[in-house]
Biopython code that builds the backbone (N, CA, C, O; Angstrom):
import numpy as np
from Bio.PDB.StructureBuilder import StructureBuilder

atoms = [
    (1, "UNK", "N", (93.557, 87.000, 157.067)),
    (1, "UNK", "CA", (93.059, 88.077, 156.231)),
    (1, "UNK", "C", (94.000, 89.262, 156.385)),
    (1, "UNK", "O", (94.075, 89.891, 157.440)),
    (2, "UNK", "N", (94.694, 89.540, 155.334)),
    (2, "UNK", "CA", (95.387, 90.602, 155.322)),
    (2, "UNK", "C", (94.821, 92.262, 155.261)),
    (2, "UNK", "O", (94.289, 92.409, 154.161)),
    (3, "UNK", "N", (94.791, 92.878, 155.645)),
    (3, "UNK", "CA", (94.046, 94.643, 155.335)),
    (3, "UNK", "C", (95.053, 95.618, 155.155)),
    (3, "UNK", "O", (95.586, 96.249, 156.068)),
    (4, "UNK", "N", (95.302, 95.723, 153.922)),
    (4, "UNK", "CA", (95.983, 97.076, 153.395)),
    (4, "UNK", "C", (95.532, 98.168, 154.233)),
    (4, "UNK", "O", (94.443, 98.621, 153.879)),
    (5, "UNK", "N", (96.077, 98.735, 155.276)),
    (5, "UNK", "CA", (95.397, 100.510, 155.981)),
    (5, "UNK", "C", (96.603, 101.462, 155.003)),
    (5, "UNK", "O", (97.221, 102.249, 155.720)),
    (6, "UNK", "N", (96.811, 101.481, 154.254)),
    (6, "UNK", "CA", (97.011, 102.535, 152.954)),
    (6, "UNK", "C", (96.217, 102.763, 151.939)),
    (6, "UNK", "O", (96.071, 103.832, 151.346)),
    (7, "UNK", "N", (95.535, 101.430, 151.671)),
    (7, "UNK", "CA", (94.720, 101.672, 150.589)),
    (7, "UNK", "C", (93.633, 101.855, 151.221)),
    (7, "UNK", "O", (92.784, 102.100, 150.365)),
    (8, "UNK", "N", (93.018, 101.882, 152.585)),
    (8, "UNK", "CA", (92.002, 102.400, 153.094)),
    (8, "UNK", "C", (91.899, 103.759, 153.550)),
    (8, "UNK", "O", (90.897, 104.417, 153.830)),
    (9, "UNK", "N", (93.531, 104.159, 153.579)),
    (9, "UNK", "CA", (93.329, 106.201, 153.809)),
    (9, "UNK", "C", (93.492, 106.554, 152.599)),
    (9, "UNK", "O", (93.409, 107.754, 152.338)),
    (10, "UNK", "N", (93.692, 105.855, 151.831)),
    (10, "UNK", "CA", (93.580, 106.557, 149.729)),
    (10, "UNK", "C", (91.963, 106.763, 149.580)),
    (10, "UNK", "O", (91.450, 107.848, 149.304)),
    (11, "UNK", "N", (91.139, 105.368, 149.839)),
    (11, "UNK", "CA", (89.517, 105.933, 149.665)),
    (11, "UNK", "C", (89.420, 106.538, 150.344)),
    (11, "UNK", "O", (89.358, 107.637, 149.793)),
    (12, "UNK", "N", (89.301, 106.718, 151.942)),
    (12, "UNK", "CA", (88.983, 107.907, 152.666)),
    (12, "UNK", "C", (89.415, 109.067, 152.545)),
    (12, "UNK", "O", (88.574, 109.945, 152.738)),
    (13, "UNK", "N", (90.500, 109.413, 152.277)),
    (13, "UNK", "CA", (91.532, 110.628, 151.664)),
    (13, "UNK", "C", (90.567, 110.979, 150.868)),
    (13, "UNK", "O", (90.376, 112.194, 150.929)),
    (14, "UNK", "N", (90.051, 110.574, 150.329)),
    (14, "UNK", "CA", (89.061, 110.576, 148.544)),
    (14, "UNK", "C", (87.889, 111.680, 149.089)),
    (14, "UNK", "O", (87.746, 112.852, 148.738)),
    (15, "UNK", "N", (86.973, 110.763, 150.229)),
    (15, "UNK", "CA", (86.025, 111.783, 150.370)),
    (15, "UNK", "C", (86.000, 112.825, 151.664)),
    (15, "UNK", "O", (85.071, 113.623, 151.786)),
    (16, "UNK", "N", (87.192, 112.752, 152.708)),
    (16, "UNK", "CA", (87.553, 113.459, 154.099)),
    (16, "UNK", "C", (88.974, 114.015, 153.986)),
    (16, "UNK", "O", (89.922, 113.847, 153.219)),
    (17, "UNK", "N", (88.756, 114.647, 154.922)),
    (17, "UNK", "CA", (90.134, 115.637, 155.110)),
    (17, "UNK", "C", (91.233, 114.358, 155.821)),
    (17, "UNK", "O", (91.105, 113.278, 156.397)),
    (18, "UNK", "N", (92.424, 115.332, 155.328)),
    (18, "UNK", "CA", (93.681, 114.128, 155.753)),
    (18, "UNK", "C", (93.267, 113.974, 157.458)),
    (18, "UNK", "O", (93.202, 112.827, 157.899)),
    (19, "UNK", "N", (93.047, 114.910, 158.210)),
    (19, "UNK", "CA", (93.198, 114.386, 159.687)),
    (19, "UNK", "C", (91.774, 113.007, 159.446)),
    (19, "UNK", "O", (92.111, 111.830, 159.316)),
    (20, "UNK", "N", (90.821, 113.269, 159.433)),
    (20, "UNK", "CA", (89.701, 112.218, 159.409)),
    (20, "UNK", "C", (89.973, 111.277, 159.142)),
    (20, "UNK", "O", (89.553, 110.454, 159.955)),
    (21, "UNK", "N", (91.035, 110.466, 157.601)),
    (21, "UNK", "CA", (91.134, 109.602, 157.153)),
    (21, "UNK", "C", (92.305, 109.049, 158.157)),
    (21, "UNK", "O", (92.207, 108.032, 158.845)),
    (22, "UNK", "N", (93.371, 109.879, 158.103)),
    (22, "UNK", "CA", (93.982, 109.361, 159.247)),
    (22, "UNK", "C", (93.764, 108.978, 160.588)),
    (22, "UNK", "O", (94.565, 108.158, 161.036)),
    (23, "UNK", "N", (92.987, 109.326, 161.234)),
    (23, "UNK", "CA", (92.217, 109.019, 162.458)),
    (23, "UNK", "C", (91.269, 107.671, 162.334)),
    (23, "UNK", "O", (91.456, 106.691, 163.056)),
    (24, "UNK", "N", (90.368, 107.729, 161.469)),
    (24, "UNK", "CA", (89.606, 106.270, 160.848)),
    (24, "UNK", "C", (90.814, 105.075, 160.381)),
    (24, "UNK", "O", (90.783, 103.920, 160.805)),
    (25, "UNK", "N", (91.904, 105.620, 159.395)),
    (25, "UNK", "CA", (92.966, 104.162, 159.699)),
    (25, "UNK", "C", (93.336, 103.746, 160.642)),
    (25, "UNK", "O", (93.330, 102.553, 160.942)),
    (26, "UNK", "N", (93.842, 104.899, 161.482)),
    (26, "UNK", "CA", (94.608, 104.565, 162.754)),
    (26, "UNK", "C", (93.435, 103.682, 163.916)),
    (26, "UNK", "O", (93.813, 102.926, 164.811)),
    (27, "UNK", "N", (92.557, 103.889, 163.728)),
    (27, "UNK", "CA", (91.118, 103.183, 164.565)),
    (27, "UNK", "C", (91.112, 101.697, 163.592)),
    (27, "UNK", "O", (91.230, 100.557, 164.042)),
    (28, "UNK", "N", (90.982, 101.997, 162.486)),
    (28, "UNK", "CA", (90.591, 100.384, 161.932)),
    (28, "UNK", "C", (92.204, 99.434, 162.061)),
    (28, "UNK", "O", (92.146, 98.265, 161.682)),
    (29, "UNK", "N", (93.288, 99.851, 162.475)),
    (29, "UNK", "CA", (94.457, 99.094, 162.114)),
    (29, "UNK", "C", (94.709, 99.007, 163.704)),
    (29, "UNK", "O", (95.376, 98.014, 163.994)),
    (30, "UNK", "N", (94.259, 99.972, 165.036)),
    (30, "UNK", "CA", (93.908, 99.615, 166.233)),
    (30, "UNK", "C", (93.085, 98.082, 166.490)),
    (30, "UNK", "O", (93.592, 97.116, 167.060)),
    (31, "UNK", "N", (91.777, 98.140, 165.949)),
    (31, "UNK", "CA", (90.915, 97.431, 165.884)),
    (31, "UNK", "C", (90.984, 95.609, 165.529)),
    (31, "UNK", "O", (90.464, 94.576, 165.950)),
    (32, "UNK", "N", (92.127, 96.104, 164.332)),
    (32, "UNK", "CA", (92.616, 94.410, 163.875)),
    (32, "UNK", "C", (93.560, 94.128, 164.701)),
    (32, "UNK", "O", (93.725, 92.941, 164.983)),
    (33, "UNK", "N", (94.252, 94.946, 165.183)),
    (33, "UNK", "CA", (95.455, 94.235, 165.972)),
    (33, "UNK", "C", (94.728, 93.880, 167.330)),
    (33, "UNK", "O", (95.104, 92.954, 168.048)),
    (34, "UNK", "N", (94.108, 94.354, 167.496)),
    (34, "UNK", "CA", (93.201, 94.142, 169.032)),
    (34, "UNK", "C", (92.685, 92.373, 168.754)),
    (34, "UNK", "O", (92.837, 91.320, 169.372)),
    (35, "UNK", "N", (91.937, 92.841, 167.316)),
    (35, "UNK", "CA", (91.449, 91.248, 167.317)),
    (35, "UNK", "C", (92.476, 90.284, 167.140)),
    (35, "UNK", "O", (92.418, 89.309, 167.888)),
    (36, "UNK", "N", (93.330, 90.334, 166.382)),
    (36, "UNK", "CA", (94.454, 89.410, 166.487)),
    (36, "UNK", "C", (95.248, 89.197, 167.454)),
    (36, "UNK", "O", (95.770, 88.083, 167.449)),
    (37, "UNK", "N", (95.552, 89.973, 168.391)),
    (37, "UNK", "CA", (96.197, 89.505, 170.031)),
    (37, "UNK", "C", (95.026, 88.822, 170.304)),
    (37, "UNK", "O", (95.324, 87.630, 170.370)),
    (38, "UNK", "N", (93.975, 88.963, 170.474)),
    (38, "UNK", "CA", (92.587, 88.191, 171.118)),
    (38, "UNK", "C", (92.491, 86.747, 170.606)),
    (38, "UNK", "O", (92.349, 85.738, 171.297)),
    (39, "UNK", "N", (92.619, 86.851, 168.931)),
    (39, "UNK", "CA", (92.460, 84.879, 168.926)),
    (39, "UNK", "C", (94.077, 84.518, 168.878)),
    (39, "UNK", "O", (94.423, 83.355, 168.673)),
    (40, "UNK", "N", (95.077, 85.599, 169.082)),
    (40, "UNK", "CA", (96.554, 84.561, 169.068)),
    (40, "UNK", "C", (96.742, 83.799, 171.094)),
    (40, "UNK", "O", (97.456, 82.991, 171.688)),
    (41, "UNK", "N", (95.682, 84.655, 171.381)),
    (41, "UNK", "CA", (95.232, 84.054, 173.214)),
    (41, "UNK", "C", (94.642, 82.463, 172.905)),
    (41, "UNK", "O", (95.130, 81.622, 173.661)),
    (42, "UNK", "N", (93.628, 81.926, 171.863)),
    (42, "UNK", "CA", (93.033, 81.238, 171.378)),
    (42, "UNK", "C", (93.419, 79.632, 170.628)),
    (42, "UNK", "O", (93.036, 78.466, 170.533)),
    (43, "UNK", "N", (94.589, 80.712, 170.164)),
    (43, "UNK", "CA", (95.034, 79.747, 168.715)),
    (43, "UNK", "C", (96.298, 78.764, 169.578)),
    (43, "UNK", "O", (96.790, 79.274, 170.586)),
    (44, "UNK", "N", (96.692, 77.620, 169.216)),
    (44, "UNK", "CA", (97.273, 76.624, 170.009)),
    (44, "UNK", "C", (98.548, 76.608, 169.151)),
    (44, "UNK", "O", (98.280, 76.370, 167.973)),
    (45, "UNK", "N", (100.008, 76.812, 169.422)),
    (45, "UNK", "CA", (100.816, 76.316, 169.076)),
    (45, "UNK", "C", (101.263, 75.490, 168.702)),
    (45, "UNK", "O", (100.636, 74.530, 169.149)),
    (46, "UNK", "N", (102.644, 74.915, 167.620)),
    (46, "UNK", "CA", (103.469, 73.897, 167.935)),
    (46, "UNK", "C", (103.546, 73.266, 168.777)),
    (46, "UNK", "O", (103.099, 72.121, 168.843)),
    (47, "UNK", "N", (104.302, 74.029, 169.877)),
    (47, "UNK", "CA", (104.601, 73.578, 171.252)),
    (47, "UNK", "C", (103.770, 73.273, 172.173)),
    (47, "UNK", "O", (103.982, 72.389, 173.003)),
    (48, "UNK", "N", (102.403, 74.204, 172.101)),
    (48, "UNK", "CA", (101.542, 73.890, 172.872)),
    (48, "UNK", "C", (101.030, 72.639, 172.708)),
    (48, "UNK", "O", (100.663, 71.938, 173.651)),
    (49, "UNK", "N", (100.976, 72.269, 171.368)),
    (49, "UNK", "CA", (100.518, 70.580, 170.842)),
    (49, "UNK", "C", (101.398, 69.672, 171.096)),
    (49, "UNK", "O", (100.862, 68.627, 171.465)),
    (50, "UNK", "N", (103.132, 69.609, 171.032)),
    (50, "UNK", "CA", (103.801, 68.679, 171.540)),
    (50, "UNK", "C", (103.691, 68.626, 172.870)),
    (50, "UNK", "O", (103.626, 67.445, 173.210)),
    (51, "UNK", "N", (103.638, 69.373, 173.803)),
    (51, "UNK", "CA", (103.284, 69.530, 175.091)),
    (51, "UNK", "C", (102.212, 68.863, 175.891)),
    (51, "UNK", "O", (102.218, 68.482, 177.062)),
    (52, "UNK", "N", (101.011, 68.804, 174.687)),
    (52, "UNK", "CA", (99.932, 68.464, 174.904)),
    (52, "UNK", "C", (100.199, 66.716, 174.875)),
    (52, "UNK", "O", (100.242, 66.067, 175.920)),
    (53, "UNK", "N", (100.326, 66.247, 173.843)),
    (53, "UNK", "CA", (100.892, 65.233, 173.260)),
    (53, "UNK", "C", (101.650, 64.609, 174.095)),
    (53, "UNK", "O", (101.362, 63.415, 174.181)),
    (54, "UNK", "N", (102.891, 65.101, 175.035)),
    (54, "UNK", "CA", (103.929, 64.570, 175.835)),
    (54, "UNK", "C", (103.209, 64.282, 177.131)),
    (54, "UNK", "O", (103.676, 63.377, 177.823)),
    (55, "UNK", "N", (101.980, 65.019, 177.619)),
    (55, "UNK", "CA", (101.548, 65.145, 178.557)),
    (55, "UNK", "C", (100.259, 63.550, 178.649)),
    (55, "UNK", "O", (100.142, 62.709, 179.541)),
    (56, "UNK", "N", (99.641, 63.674, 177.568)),
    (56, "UNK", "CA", (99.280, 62.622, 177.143)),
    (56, "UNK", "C", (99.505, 61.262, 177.062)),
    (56, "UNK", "O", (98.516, 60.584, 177.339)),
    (57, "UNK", "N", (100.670, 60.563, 176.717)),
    (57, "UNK", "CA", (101.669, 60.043, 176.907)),
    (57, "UNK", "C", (101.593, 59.611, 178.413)),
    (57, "UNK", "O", (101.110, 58.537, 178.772)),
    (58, "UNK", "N", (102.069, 60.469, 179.182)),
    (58, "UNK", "CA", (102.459, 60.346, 180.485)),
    (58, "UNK", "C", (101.335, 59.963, 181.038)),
    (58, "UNK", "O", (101.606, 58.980, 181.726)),
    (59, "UNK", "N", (99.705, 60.322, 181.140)),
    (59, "UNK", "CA", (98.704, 59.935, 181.624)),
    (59, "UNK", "C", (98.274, 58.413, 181.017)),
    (59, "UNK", "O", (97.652, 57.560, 181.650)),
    (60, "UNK", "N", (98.884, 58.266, 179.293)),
    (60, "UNK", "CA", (98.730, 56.985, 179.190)),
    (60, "UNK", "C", (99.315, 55.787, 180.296)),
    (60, "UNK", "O", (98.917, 54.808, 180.927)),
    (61, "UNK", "N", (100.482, 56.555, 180.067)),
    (61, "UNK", "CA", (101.417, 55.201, 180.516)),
    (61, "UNK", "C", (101.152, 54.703, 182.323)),
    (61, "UNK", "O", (101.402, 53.607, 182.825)),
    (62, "UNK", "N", (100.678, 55.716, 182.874)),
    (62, "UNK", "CA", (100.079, 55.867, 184.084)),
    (62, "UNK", "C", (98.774, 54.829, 184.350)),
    (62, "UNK", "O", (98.377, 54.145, 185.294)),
    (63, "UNK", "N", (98.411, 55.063, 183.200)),
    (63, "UNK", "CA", (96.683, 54.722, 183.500)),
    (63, "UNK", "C", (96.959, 53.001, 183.395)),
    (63, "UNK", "O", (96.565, 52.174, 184.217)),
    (64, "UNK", "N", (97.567, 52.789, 182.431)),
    (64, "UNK", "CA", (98.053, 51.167, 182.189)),
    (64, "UNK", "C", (98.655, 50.790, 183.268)),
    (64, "UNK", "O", (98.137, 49.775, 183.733)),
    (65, "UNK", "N", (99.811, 51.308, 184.049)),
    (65, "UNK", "CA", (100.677, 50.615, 185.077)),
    (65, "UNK", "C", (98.898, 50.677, 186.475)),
    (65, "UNK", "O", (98.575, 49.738, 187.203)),
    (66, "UNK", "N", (98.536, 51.350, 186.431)),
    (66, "UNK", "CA", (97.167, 51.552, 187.092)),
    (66, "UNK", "C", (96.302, 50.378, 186.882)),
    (66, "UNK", "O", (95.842, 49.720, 187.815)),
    (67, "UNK", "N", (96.085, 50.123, 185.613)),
    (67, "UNK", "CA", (95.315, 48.794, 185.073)),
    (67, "UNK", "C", (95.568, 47.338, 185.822)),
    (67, "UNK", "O", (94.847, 46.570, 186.458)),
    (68, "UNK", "N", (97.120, 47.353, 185.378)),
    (68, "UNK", "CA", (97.584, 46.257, 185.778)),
    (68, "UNK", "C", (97.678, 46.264, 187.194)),
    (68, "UNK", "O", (98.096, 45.182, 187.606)),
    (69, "UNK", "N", (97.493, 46.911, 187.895)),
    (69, "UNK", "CA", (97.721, 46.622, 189.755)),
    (69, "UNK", "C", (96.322, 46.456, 190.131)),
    (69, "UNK", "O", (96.246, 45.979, 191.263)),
    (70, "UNK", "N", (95.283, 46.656, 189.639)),
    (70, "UNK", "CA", (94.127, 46.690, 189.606)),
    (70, "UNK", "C", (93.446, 45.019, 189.114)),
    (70, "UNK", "O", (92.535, 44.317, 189.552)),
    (71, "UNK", "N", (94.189, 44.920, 188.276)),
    (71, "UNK", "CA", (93.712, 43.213, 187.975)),
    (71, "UNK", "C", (94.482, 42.704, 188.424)),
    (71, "UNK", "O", (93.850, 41.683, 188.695)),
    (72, "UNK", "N", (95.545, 42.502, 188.822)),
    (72, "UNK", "CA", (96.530, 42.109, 189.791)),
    (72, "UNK", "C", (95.371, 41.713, 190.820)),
    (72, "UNK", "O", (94.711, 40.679, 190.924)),
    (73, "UNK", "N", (95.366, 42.732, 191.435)),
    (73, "UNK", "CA", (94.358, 42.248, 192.638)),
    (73, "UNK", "C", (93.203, 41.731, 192.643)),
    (73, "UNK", "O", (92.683, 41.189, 193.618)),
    (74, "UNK", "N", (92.616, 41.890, 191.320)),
    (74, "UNK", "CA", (91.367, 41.077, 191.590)),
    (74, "UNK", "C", (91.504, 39.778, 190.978)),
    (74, "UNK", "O", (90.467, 39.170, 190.711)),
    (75, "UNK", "N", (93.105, 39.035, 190.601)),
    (75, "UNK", "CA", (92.725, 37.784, 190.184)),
    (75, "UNK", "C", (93.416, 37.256, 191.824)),
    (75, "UNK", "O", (93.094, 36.125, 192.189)),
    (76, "UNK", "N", (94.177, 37.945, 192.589)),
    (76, "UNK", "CA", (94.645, 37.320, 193.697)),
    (76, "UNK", "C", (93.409, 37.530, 194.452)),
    (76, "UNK", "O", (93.291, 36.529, 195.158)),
    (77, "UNK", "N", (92.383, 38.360, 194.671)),
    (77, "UNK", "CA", (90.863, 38.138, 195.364)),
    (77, "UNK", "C", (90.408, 37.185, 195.042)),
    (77, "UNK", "O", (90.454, 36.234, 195.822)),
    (78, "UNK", "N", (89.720, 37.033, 193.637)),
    (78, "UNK", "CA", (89.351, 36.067, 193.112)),
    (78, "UNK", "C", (89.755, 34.603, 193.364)),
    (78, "UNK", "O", (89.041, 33.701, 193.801)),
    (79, "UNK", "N", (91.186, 34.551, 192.961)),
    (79, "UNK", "CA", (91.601, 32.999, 193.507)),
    (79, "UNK", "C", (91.736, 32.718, 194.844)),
    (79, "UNK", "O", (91.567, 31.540, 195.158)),
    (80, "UNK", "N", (92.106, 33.831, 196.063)),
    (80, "UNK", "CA", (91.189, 33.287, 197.096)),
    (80, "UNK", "C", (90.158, 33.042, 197.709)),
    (80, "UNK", "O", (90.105, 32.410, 198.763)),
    (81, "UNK", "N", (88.977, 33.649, 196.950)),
    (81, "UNK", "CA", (87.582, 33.170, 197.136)),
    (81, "UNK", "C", (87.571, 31.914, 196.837)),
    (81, "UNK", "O", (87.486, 31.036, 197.696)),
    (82, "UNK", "N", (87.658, 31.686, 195.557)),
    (82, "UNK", "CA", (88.241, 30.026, 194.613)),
    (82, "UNK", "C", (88.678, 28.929, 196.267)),
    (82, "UNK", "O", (88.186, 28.215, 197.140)),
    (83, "UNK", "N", (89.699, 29.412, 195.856)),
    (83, "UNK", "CA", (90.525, 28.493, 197.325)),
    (83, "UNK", "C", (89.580, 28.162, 198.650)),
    (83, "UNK", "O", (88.883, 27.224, 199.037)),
    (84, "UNK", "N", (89.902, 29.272, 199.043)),
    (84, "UNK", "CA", (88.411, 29.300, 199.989)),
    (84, "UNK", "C", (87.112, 28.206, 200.082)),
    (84, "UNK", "O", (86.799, 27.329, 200.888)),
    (85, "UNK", "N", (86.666, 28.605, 199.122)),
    (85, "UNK", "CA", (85.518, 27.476, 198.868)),
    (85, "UNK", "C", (85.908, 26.171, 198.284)),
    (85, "UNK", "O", (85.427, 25.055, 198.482)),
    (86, "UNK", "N", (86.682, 26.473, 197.680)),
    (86, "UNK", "CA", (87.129, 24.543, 197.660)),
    (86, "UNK", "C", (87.706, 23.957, 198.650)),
    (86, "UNK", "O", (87.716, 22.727, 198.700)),
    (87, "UNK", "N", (88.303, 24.733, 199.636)),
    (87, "UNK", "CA", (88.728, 24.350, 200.704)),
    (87, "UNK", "C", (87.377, 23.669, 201.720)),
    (87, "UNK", "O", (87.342, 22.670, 202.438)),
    (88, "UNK", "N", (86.385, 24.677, 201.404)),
    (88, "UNK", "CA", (85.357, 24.623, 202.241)),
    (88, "UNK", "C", (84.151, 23.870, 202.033)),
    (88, "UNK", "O", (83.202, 23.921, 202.816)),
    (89, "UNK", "N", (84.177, 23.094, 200.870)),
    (89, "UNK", "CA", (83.597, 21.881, 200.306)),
    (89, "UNK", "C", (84.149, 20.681, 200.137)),
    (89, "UNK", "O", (83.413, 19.723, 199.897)),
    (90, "UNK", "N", (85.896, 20.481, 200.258)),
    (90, "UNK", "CA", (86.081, 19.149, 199.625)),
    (90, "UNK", "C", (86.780, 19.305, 201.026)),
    (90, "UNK", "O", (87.437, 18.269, 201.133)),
    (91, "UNK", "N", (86.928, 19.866, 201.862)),
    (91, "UNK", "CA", (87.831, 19.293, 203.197)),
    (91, "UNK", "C", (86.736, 18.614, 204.305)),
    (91, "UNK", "O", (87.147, 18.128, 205.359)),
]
sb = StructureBuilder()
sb.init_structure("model")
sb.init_model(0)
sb.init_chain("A")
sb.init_seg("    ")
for serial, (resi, resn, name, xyz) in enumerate(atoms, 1):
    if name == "N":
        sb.init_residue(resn, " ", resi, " ")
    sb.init_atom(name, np.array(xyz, "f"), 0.0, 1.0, " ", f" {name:<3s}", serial, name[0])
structure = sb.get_structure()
């Protein structure tokens, strides 16, 4: 949202003295810039999204090499339980 503060000390100019109108722009063009540093704290970048994205990535590829050491081991558990008990029935 864009706000003309010229065309807001032209109406005020209209019904207040120049210091008043000037003092009320200078407060309302304070006021927006205040709010706009406040959601540009908010608002997420480019970079902040490739960043995000790259970071992402990296927890993928993590979580998979994680996967696989994880079933890794439970088919080498598994097949020595297996073993185990066939050992322990047919011997």
């Amino acid at each position: 949202m864009s706000v003309d503060t010229l065309k807001i000390y032209e109406i005020l100019s209209a019904d207040l003295s120049e210091t008043q109108a000037k003092a009320i722009t200078k407060a309302i063009n304070t006021a927006i810039e205040a709010d706009t540093e406040k959601k540009k704290e908010l608002l997420a970048t480019k970079e902040d999204i490739a960043n995000l994205k790259v970071e992402i990535a990296s927890i993928k590829a993590e979580l998979i090499k994680w996967m696989f050491i994880f079933w890794l081991g439970q088919i080498g558990m598994l097949s020595g339980i297996i073993f185990a008990m066939l050992k322990l029935y047919f011997i």
